[in-house]
N, C-alpha and C positions, 0 to 999 in steps of 0.2 A: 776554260780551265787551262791554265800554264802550267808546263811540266817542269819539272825542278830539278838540279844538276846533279840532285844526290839520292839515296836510294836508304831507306830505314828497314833497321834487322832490331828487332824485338823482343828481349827473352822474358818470359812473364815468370812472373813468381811461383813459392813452390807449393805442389797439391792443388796445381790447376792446369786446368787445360788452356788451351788458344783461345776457346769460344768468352769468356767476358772481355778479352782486348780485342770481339771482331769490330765493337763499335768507334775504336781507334783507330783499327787499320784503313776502315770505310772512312773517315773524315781525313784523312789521310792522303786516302788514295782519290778522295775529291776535289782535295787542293791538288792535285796533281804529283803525289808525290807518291813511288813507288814503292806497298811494305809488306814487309813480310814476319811472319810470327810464327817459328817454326814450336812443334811439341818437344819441350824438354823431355826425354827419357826415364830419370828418377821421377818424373808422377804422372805418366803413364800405366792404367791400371796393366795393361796386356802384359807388359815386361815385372809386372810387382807379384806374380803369382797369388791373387788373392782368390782366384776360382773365376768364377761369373761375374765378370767386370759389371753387370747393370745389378747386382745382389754381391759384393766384393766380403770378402773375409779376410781382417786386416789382421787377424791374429796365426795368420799363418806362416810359414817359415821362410825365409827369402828361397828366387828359383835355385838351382844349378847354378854355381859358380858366382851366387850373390848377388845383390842388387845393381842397376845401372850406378854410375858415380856422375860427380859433377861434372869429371872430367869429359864424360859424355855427353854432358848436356854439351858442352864449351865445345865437344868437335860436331854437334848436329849444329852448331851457328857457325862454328868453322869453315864447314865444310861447304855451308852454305855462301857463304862471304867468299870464299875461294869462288867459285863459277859468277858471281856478281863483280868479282874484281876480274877476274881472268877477259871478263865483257870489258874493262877500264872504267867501270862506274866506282863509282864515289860511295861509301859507303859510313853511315851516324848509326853507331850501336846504342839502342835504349835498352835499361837494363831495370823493370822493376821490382823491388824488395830483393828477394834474394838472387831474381836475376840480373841484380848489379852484378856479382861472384860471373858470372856465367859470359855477361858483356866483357867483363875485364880480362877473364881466363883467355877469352878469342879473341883478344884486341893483342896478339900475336906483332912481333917486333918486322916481321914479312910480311905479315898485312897491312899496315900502317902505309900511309898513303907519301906521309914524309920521305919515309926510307925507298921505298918504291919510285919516287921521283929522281932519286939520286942514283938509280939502277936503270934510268934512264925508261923504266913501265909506267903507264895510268892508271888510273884509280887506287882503292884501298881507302882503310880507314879510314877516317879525318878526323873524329871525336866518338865520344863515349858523355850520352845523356841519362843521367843517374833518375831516378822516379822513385823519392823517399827508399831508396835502392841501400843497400850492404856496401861501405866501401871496406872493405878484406884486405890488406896487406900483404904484402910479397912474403908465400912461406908459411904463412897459415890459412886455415880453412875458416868459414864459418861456422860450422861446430868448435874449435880450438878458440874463435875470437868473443865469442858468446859465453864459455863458460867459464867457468871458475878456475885459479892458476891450479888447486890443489887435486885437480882431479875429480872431486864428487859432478854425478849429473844433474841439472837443475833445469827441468823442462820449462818453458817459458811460459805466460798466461793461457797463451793462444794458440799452445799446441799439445795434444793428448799421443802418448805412446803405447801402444799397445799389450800384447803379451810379453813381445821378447824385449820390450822395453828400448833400449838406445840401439840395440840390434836388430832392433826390426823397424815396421815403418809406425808414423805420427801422422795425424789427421787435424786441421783445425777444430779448435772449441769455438763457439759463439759465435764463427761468421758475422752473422748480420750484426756483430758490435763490434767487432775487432777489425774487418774487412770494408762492411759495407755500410760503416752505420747511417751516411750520411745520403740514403738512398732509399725511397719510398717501402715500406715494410714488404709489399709484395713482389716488388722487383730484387730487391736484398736476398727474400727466398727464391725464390730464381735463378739466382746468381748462385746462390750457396748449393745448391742441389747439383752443380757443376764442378764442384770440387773433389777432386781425388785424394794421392796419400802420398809419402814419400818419406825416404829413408833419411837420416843425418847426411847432413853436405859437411863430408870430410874430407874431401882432394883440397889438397894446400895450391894456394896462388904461386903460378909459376913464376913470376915475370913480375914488372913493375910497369902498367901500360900509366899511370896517372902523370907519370913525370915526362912521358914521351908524346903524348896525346889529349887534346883538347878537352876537359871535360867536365860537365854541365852537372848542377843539380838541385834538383826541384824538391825544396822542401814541400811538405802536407802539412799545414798548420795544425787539423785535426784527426791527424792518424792516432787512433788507436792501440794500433801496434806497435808502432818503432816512436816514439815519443818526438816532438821536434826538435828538444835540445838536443839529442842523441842523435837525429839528423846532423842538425847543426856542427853536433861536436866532431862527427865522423870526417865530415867535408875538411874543418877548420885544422884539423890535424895534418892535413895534408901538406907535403913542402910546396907545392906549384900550386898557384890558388884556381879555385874552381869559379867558375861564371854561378852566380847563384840567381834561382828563381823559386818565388812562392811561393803557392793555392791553397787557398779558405779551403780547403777539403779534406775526406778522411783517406785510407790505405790504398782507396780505389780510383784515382782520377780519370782513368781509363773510360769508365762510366759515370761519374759523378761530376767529371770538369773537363769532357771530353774536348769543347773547341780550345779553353784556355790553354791545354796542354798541347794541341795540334799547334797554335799561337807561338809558344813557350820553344816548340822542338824547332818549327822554324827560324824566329828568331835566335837560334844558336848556332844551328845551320851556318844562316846568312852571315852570322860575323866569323865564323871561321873561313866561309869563302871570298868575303870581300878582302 
């Protein structure tokens, strides 16, 4: 096993935990390449007040002082990226579904590996690999980019709101079709039994990292959720064009196209470093 000059931070998507990306992290961390996949805060049952996280009550009120925000998720990979670069490593943010928002938020203009070079420091950034991921723009949030200009709320297929409705938190509907469809019906449930809850991702994009840093993305031909022209469209909008790559696969490649996508991250890697 050859170790690799760069080090992967992983924000997984929302109303999940770490545990269905551990079998990315592991082929990953086989090829020799150093990762980590820290827990977003907004769906984490402990911080969502819903009582007995293994028996959860999603109709309950947010804690004291509200729910975590995106903003928090963006400084739990921050802060993490901080002590990986402070070591001068190298650092590829994957960011999938709605943890695009979350890679972009942290791909901070001081962690960037460019601008760091010119401060005469190592390491930092190098790019940002999109995984059928939210590309968000500078100044709105995901909630704001999703819905409608006039203000009415329009829940999506794939997500159910609770009591207090856009105020409170949303759970996936249908898993095993929207998530996982293209994964054995028992493993699917599996997987689904692992999912939590989370509130609207309403912290607006601070920054604009697309145009400053390297970055990659991986359509799902057969996602479910985010359609692939809508992949497509999102990437094709951009002013600085994105590396594009593939996968015959549905929302979840993580488990369903695990070595493709270990393949995919490398190969993005390697051309930003050669």
């Amino acid at each position: 096993m050859t170790s690799h000059p760069f080090v992967v931070v992983l924000s997984h998507g929302s109303c999940h935990t770490p545990a269905p990306y551990q079998p990315l992290v592991d082929a990953l961390t086989e090829r020799g390449i150093e990762t980590y996949c820290p827990q977003r805060p907004t769906c984490e049952l402990s911080q969502l007040n819903v009582g007995n996280v293994n028996n959860p009550d999603f109709d309950r009120k947010a804690p004291p002082g509200g729910y975590p925000l995106p903003a928090d998720d963006a400084a739990e990979v921050g802060c993490l990226v901080d002590n990986l670069i402070t070591d001068g490593k190298s650092v590829l943010l994957a960011g999938h579904s709605s943890g695009g928002w979350v890679a972009a938020e942290a791909a901070t203009s001081a962690r960037q590996a460019s601008v760091r070079f010119k401060e005469g420091k190592t390491g930092g950034i190098i790019g940002i690999f999109f995984i059928g991921a939210f590309i968000i723009p500078e100044g709105q949030s995901v909630h704001s980019f999703f819905q409608p200009a006039d203000g009415n709320f329009i829940a999506p297929p794939f997500m159910r709101f609770h009591k207090h409705g856009v105020d409170g938190l949303g759970t996936m509907v249908d898993p095993e079709k929207f998530l996982f469809n293209d994964l054995d019906e028992a493993i699917a449930k599996k997987w689904a039994a692992t999912l939590t809850a989370a509130p609207i991702m309403n912290s607006p994009l601070t920054h604009n990292p697309y145009m400053t840093v390297p970055c990659a993305y991986l359509v799902l031909e057969k996602d479910c959720t985010l359609p692939k022209k809508y992949q497509e469209g999102m990437a094709a909008n951009q002013e600085k064009p994105f590396t594009m790559y593939y996968a015959p696969c549905g929302h979840s490649p993580h488990l369903s196209w695990t070595t493709g996508l270990v393949e995919k991250i490398e190969k993005f890697a390697q051309k930003i470093l050669d």
